[in-house]
N, C-alpha and C positions, 0 to 999 in steps of 0.2 A: 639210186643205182640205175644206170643206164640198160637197156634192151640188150647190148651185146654182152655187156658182165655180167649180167643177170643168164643170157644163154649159155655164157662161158660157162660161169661157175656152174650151173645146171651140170652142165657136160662132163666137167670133173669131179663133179660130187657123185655126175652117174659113172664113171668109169668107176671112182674110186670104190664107189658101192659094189660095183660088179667085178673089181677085184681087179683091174686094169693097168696097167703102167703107166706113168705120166710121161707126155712126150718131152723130148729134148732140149723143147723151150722153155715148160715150163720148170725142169727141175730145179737149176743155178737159183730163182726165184725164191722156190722152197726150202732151200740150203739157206736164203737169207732170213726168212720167214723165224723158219726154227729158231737161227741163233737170233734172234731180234735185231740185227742188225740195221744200222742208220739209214735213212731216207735217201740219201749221197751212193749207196753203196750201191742199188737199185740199177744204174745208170751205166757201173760196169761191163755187164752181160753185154747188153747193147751195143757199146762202142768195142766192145773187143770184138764184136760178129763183123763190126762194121770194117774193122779195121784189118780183119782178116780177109774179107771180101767176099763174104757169105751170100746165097740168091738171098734177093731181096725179098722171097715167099718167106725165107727162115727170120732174118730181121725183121718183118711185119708180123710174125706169131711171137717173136719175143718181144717187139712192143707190148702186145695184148697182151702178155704175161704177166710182164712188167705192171700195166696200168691196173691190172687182176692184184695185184702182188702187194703193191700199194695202199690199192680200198681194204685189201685183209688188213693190212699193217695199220691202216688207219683205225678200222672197228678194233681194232685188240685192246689200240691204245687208247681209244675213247670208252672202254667197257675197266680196261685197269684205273685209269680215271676217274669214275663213277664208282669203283669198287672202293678206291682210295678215299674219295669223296664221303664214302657211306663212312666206310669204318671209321674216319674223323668224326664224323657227326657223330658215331655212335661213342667213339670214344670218348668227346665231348660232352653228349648227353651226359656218359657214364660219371666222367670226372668233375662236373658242375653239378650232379647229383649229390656228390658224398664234402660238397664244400658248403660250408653253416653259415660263415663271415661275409659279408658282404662287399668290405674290400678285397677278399681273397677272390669273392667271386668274377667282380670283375679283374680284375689283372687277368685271372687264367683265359677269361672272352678275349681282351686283348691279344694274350699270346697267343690262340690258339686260330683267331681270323689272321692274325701276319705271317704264322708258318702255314696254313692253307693255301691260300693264295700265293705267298711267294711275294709278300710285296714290302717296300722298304720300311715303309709306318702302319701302326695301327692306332685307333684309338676312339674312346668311345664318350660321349656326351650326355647328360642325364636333364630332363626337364627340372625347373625350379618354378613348379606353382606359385609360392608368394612372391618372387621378381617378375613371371612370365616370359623369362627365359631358358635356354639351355645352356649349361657351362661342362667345359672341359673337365671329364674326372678321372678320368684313369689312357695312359701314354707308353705304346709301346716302340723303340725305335726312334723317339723323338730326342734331338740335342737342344733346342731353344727354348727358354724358361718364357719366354712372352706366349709362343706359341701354347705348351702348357697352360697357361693362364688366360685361355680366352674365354668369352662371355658370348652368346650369338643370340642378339634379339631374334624373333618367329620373323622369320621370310629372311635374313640377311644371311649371307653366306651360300652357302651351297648345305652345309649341315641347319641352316635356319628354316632354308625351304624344306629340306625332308621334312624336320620335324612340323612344322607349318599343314606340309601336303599329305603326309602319312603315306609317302611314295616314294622309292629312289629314284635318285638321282648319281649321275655319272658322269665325268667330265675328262676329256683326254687333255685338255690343257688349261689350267684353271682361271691363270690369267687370261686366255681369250674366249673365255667363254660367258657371255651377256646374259642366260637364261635367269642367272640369280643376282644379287641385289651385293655390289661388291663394297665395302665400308673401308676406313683406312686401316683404323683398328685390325678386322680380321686380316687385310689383305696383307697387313706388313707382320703380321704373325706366320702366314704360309708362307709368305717371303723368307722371314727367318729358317724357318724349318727347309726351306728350299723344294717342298712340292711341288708338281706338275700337274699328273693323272692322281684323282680321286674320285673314289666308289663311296656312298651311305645309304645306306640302307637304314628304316624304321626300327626301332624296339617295341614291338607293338604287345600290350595286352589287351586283347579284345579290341575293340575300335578305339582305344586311347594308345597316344604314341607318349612312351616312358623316358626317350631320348633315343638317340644316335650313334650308329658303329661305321667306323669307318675303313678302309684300307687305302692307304696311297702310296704311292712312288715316286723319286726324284728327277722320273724320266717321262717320255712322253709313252702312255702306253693304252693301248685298246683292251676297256675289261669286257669279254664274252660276255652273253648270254648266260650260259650255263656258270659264270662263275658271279656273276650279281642275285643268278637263284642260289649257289653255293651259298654267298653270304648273308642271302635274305632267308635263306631254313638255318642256317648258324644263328639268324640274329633272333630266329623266334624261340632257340634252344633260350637261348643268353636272356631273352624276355624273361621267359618262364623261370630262368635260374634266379636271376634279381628280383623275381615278384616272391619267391620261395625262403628267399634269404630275407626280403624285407619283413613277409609272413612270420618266418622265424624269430626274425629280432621281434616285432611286435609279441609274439606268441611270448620268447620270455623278457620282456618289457611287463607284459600284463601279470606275466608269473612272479616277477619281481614284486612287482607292485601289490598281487594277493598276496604274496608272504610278508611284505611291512604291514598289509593288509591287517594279516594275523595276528605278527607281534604289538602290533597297536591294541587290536582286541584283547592278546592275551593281558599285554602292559596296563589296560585299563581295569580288565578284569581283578588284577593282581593289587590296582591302585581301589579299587571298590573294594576290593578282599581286606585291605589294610583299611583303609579307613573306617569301615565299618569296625573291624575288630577293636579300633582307638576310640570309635563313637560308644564300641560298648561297653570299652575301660572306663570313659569317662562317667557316663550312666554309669554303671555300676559303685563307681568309686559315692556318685552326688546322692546315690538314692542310700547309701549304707552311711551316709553322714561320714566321707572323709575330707580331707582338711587338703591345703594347699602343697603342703608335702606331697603327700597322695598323688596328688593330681603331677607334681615335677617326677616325681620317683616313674609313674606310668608310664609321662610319654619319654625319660630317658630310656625306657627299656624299647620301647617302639622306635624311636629315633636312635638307638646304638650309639649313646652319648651321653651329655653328665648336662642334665637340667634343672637349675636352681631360680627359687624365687627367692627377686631382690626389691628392697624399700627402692623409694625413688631416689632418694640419696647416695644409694648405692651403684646408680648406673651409669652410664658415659649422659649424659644431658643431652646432646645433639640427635644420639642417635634414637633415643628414648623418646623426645619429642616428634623425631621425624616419623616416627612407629604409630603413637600415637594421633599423627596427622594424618597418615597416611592411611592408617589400617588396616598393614602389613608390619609384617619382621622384617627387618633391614640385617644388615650386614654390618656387623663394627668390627673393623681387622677380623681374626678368626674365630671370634662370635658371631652368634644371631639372636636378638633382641626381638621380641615381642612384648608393647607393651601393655599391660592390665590398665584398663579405665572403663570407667563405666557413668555416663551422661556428663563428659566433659572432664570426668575428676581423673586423676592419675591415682592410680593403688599402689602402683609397681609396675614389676616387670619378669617375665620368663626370661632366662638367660641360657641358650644352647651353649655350651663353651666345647673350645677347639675342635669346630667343626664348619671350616671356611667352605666346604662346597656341600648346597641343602638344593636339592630337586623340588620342584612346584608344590607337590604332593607332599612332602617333609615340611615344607615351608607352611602350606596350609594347615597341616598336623598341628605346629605348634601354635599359628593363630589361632585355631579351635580350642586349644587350651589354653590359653590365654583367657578367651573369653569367657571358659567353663571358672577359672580362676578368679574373673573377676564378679561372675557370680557368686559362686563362694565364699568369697569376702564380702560381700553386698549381705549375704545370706546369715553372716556369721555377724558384721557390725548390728543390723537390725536387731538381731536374737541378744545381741550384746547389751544395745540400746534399754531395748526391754525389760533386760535383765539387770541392767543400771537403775530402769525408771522403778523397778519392784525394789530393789534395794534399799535405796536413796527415803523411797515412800516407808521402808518398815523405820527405817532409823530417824526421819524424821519423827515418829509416831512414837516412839522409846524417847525422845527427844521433849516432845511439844506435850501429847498425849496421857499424861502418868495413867488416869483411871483406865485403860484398854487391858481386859484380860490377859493377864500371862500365859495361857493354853493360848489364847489364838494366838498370839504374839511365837509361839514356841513351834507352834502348825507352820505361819506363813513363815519363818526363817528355815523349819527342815525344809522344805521345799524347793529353798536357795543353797541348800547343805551346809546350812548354817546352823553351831549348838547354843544357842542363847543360855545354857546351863553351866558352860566351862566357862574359865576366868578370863578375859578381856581386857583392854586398855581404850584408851579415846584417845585419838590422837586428831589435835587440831596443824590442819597444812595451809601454808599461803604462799603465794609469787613472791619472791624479792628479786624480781631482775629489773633491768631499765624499764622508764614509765616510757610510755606510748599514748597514743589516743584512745579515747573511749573505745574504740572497735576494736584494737588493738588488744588492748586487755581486755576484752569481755572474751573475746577469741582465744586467751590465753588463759581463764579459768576454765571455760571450755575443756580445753586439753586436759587441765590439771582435776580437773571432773573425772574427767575418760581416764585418765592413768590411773588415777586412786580407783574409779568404779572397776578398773581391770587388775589393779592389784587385790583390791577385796573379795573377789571371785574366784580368783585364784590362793587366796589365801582363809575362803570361808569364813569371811568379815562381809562387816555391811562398810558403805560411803554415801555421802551427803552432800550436794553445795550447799555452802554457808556460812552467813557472816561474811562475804566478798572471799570468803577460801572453801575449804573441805574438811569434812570431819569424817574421821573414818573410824569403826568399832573390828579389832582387829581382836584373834583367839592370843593367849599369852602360852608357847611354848614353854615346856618344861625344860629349866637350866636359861631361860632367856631373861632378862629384866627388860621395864619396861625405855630405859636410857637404849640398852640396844637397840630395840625396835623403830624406836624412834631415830635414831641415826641410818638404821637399812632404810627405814621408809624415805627420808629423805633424801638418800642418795640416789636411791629408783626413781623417787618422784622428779627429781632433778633431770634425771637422762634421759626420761621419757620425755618431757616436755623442752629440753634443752635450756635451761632457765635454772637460775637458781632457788630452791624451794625449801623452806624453814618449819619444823614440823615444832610440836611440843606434845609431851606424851601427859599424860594422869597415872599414878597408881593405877594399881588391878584393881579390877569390879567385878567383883563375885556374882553369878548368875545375873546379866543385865536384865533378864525377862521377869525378872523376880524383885528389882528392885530397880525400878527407872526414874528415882530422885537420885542414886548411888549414879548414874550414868550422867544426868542433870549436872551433879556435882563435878563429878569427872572431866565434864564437856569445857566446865571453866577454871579447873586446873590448868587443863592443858589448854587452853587460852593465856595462862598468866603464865605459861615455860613461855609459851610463843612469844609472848613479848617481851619476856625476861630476854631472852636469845639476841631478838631485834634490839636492846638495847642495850646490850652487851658490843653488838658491833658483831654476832655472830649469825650472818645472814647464811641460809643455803647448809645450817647445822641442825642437828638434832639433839631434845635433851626431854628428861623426864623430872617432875616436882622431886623427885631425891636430888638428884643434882642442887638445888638450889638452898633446900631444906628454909628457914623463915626469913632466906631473904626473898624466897620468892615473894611475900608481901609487900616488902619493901621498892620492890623493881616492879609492882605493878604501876604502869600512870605512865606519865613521862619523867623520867629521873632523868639527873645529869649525872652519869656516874663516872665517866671518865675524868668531870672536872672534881669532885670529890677526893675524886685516889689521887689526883696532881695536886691540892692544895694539901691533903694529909702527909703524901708520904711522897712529895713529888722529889726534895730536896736528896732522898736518902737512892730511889731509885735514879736519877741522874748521874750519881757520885759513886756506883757501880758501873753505869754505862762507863764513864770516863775511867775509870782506875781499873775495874775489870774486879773488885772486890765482890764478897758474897756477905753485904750487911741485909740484903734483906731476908736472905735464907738463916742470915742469923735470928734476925728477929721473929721468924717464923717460928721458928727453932724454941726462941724462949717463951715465945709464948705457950706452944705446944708442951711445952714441959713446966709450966706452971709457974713461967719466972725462975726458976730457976738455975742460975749459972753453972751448977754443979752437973745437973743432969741433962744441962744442955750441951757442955762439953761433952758429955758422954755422946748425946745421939749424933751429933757434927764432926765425934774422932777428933778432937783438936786438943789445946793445952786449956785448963780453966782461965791462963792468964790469957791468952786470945781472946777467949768469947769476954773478960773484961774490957780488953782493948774496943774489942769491936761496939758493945753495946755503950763505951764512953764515944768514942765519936757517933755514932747516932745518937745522942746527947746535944754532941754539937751542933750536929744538923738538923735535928726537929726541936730541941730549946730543952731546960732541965725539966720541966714537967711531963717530958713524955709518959713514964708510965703511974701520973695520976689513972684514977677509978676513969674519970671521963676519957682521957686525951687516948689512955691504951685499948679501950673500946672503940674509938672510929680506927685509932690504929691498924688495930684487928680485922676489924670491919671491911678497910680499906684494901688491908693484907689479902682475905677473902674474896672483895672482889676485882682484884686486880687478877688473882690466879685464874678468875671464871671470866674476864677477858681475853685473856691468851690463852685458853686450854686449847689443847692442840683440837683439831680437826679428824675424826676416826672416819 
């Protein structure tokens, strides 16, 4: 302010203090003053004094009025300015406070520097530590997509050097302006967008520059002083808001992350909770002596699903090998197979059924018992073994033995919960399936070992290898003969070993520990069904010396007996095949009734003159001597055993 305004306004300040009237020049002034009236309007007063012809003392104080008039008009408007100014920043402050997002935050910086200023674009640039550039992120005002998308290495551009220098810079026309490093790239971007004047200003935290805020115009235009500090206290607002908002994200980044944090731990905790609980089903099931069952039944209830153990024959093959390659449970369609082995050998297998999707933990569960499983049977074959090799050992000893005390003999069998005191049978077992190589078969009495020792155990019998078969000492249930037993053992012994297997039974033996020649005896009874059987043509049957009754002596050895019954009675059986008559049940018939014709008609229900018909032509067909003493004795003979050829199969 100059000497005379500075006296002036003194002078009105002191009239006005002292209560005084303004003079006539300056009033018109103050009338403008009030109404805030335009800079233009100023200029009135003046040329109206001039124009009316006023002394030129009165025209020279309303100059000084005027220029008085002015400087007021100027400071009001530079004081509304900065009021305006503040309460933006403050508003600013206020509304980049209560914003969390980081895209949100900057848009509102953008809008909020292009209605400030008044200028056509805004927009602002963020550093990119791992390229070592700054790129375009957020666009206020802007039409051009290239420009949007630019990149500004450190010093290129006029935004390169801010962020470069950590200083604005300002440029009234950006094409002729040399001070910064112009590229094609940037230049045909501002080209696009059609900029002239551009202001940027730092985003500064602390001594590090975070990126770049801009304001431009499509015109040529001069930015104040006062409005590059406007945008450079704006941009330290908009610093602080973006370091607030990145703080934020990271804050819940890090919360996010302590809370997987959590349920990781909880999840682990809940996964130790459970498997411990399955480790102490398992324990508990091995130490109270449960069985394979046990162990499926447990981890169905754990695994909330249907778990069975399966022979290996019983599983898919691929998958069961690949389990046991791998040594995991694999997945077969909507099973999951785990399989039991133990040093190489296959036992079986766990079988989860319809349960296609199993978590790592579940999956583990069931390998665990798998392998408690395959102990188990490890555990149970040996005790098995054992309990075979005691067995095996008393009934050789009943066997070979006779002088050995019947008390001890009666001690070592309760033992095995065997009664050497109840009535008995001996049954002798042998393979009749295809021959093989020596391994081959030795591997297949083997089995037939193991079935009968696991039949006798189960049955409170002893078994034995012997003789290239098995001889087993079985109890004789009440209502059972010993032809039955001998037919069940054979058809067990059969499907256990998949083979065909030929048993022969002995009469009962009253207390074997009491009498072990009566066992001796026994042993080779039922040696002479067994091969009565095998040469009968009845492999994979069962029978006991009643069956046979004294032709079992006859059939011991090698007999031909099929050629026998075709040279006796071969003519008479053929001539039924072909005609479909029943001469041989006649003949059976008269036999059985003591020759007879009369009371054979009877048991046949026919005419007497039929059963004469019929026994003349078997006349014809076996010659007139058939029923000489000799010829109707092989007859018979024959008769009998042709029936024990074809008796059916039970």
């Amino acid at each position: 302010m100059s000497s005379d305004h500075a006296q002036s306004a003194e002078r009105s300040a002191t009239l006005t203090s002292a209560g005084a009237r303004p003079s006539s020049a300056e009033t018109p002034f103050l009338e403008l003053l009030a109404r805030g009236a335009s800079a233009d309007a100023y200029e009135q007063p003046v040329l109206l004094a001039r124009a009316e012809g006023r002394p030129a003392e009165l025209i020279a104080g309303l100059e000084h009025a005027k220029s008085l008039a002015l400087h007021v008009r100027s400071e009001q408007e530079g004081r509304r300015r900065r009021e305006a100014e503040l309460s933006a920043l403050f508003e600013t402050a206020h509304d980049l406070a209560g914003l969390r997002d980081l895209d949100a935050v900057l848009r509102a910086i953008v809008q909020r520097a292009r209605s400030l200023l008044g200028t056509d674009v805004a927009y602002l640039s963020l550093n990119d530590p791992t390229r070592g550039d700054t790129c375009m992120r957020v666009t206020e005002g802007s039409v051009a997509a290239r420009f949007q998308q630019l990149r500004l290495g450190m010093g290129e551009g006029l935004g390169g050097l801010v962020a470069q220098t950590a200083r604005p810079y300002v440029t009234d026309d950006y094409f002729k302006d040399d001070r910064f490093q112009h590229t094609p790239t940037i230049d045909a971007g501002v080209r696009d967008e059609g900029l002239v004047a551009i202001l940027g200003v730092p985003l500064m935290l602390g001594h590090r520059v975070i990126g770049v805020l801009f304001a431009a115009d499509r015109r040529a235009r001069v930015f104040e002083r006062g409005q590059i500090a406007l945008l450079g206290s704006f941009a330290a607002l908009a610093a602080a808001a973006i370091d607030t908002a990145n703080l934020l994200t990271e804050t819940r980044s890090a919360l996010a992350g302590l809370e997987r944090a959590n349920e990781i731990i909880q999840d682990r905790s809940r996964v130790i909770e459970r498997a411990s609980d399955i480790h102490d089903r398992l324990a508990e099931l091995v130490l109270r002596g449960g069985g394979v069952q046990d162990v499926a039944a447990a981890v169905s209830q754990v695994l909330d699903g249907v778990v069975e153990f399966t022979e290996t024959d019983a599983s898919p093959t691929k998958a069961l090998e690949a389990s046991r390659t791998e040594g995991h449970a694999v997945r077969h369609r909507d099973d999951w197979i785990a399989a039991v082995a133990a040093g190489g050998e296959l036992l079986g297998a766990l079988v989860l059924r319809g349960h296609p999707g199993l978590d790592p933990v579940d999956q583990r569960t069931l390998e665990r018992a798998a392998m408690v499983t395959s102990l188990l049977l490890l555990a149970r074959r040996s005790a098995a073994e054992a309990e075979q090799r005691v067995r095996g050992e008393l009934l050789d000893d009943l066997l070979d033995a006779r002088d050995r005390d019947p008390r001890l003999l009666r001690d070592r069998a309760s033992r095995l919960h065997a009664d050497l005191d109840a009535t008995h049978v001996v049954l002798a077992a042998r393979l009749d399936g295809p021959a093989g190589d020596a391994d081959q078969e030795a591997a297949a009495r083997r089995r037939l070992w193991s079935a009968a020792s696991h039949l006798a155990g189960t049955r409170h019998g002893l078994a034995a290898a012997r003789d290239g078969g098995t001889v087993l000492l079985l109890p004789l249930d009440s209502g059972d003969t010993p032809t039955d037993l001998a037919r069940r053992t054979a058809a067990h012994l059969g499907a256990a070993v998949h083979e065909a297997v030929t048993v022969g039974a002995s009469g009962p033996v009253e207390k074997p520990a009491a009498a072990p020649d009566a066992v001796v005896n026994a042993y080779q009874e039922g040696l002479r069904c067994l091969d009565a059987l095998r040469l009968l043509g009845r492999c994979g049957d069962g029978a006991a010396a009643e069956d046979f009754g004294f032709l079992g002596l006859l059939l011991a050895g090698d007999r031909d007996i099929g050629g026998f019954v075709e040279r006796t009675i071969g003519p008479v059986m053929r001539y039924d095949e072909r005609r479909g008559t029943d001469l041989l049940r006649t003949l059976d018939a008269y036999f059985a009734c003591g020759m007879s014709p009369a009371r054979t008609k009877d048991d046949l229900h026919v005419h007497v003159n039929t059963v004469a018909q019929r026994l003349e032509r078997v006349g014809g067909l076996l010659g007139e001597d058939w029923q000489a003493p000799a010829r109707a004795l092989e007859i018979q003979l024959a008769l009998r055993l042709r029936r024990l050829l074809v008796s059916p199969r039970r």
